[in-house]
C-alpha positions in Angstrom: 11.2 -60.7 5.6 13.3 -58.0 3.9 10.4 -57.7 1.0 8.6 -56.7 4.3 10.8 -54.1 5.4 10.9 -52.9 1.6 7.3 -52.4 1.9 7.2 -50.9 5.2 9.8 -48.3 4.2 8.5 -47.7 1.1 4.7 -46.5 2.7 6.8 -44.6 5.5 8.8 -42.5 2.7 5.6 -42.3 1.0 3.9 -40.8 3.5 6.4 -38.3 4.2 6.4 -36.9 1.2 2.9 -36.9 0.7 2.5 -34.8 4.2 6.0 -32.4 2.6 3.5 -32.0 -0.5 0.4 -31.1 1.7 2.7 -28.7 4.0 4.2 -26.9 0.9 1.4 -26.6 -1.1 -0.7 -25.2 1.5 1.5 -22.5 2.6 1.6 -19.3 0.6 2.8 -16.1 0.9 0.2 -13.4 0.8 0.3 -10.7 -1.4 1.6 -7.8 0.1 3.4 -9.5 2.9 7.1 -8.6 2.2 8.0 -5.6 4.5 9.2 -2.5 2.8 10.8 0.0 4.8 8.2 3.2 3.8 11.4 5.3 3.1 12.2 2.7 0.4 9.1 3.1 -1.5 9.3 6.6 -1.0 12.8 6.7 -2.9 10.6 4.5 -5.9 8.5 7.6 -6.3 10.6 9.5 -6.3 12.7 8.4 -9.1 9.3 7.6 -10.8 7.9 11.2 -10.3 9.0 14.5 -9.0 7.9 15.6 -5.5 9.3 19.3 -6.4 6.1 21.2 -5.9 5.2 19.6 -2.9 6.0 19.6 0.8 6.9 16.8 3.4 4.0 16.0 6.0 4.1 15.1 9.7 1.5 13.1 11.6 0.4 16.4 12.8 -0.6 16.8 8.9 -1.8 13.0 8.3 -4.3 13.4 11.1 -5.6 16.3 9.7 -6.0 15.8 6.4 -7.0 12.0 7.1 -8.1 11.8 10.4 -6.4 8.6 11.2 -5.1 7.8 14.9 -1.4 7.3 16.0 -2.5 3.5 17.0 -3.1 2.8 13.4 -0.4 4.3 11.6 2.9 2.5 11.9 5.0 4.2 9.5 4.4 6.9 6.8 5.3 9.3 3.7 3.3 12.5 3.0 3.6 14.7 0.7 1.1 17.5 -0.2 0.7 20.8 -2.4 2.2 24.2 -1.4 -0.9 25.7 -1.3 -4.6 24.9 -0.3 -5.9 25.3 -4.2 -3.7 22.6 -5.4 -5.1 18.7 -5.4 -1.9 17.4 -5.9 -1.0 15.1 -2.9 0.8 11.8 -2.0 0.3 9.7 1.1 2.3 6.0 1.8 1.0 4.5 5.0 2.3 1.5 6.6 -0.4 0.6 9.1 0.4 -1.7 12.3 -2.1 -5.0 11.3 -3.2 -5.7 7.9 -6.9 -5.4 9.2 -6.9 -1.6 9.8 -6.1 -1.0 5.6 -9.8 -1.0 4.8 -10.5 1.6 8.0 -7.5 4.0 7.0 -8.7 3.6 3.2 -12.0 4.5 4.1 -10.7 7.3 5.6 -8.8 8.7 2.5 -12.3 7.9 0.6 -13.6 10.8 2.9 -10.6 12.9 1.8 -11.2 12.6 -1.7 -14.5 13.3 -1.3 -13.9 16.6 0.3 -11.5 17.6 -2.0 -13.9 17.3 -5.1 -16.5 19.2 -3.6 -13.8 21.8 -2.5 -12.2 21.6 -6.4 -15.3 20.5 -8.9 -16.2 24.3 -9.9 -13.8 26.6 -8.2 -10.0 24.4 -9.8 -11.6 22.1 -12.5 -8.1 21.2 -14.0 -7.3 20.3 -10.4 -10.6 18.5 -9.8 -9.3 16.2 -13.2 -6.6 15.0 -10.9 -8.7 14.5 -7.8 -10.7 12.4 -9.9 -8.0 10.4 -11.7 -6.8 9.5 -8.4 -5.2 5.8 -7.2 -6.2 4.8 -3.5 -4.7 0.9 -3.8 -4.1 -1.3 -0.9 -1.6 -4.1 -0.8 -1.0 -5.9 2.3 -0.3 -3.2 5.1 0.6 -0.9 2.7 -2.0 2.1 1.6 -0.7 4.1 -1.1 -3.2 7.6 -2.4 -2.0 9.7 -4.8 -3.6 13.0 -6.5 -0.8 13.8 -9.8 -0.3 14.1 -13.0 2.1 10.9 -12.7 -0.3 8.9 -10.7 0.4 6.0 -12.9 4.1 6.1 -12.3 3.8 6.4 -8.8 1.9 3.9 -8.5 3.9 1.3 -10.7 6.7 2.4 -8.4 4.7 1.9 -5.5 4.2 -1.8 -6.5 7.6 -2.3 -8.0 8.8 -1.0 -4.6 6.5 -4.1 -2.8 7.5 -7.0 -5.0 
């Protein structure tokens, strides 16, 4: 009777921990999940890169330049050139649901496009940048970035998200 009981417990703790293994090894963390205050990555870049040239945005500013919608947008940085000949440029976007990334980035697709048909004959050291440009997407987080140190800002960017 107590062999019994031995091999009753034994395919009960078995069980368990065959269900703790399933349960464990099916949950994952997705890649970009973690939230990251914007103003946090923001601080990132700008130990990464200097913003001096450049002025803060409003949403009155992301909707123009990107034409994105209030509903979309939960949190933001922008920062663009002084003047309307310059391709520099630096957008963080936090958007509500993870879904609307691919929208919001097609969005900044159209952007760039504009800006290299604007740039490609009139500001051809600017078009360079426009060109060399990094649009990623991790999670609900968009960064776009036209600069000279686009590959420090965005290595900060993902620093920022780990």
């Amino acid at each position: 009777m107590l062999a019994g009981l031995k091999m009753k417990y034994l395919v009960v703790l078995s069980a368990v921990m065959i269900l703790c293994g399933i349960l464990i090894g099916c949950s994952s963390k997705k890649e970009g999940a973690k939230d990251v205050p914007v103003h946090t990555i923001e601080e990132h870049i700008k130990q990464a890169a200097s913003m001096e040239n450049m002025e803060k945005g409003d949403m009155n500013r992301l909707k123009k330049l990107y034409h994105l919608d209030a509903d979309e947008v939960q949190d933001f940085v922008l920062y663009t050139a002084e003047s309307n000949v310059e391709a520099e440029e630096l957008a963080v976007i936090q958007v509500k649901q993870e879904h609307q990334a691919e929208s919001v980035k097609e969005k900044i697709m159209k952007r760039i496009g504009a800006q290299e048909v604007k740039l490609k004959d009139y500001r051809p050291e600017q078009f360079y940048l426009v060109e060399k440009h990094v649009l990623k997407v991790k999670g609900r987080y968009i960064l776009f970035t036209v600069s000279k140190d686009a590959e420090q800002i965005e290595s900060a960017f993902s620093e920022a998200l780990k």
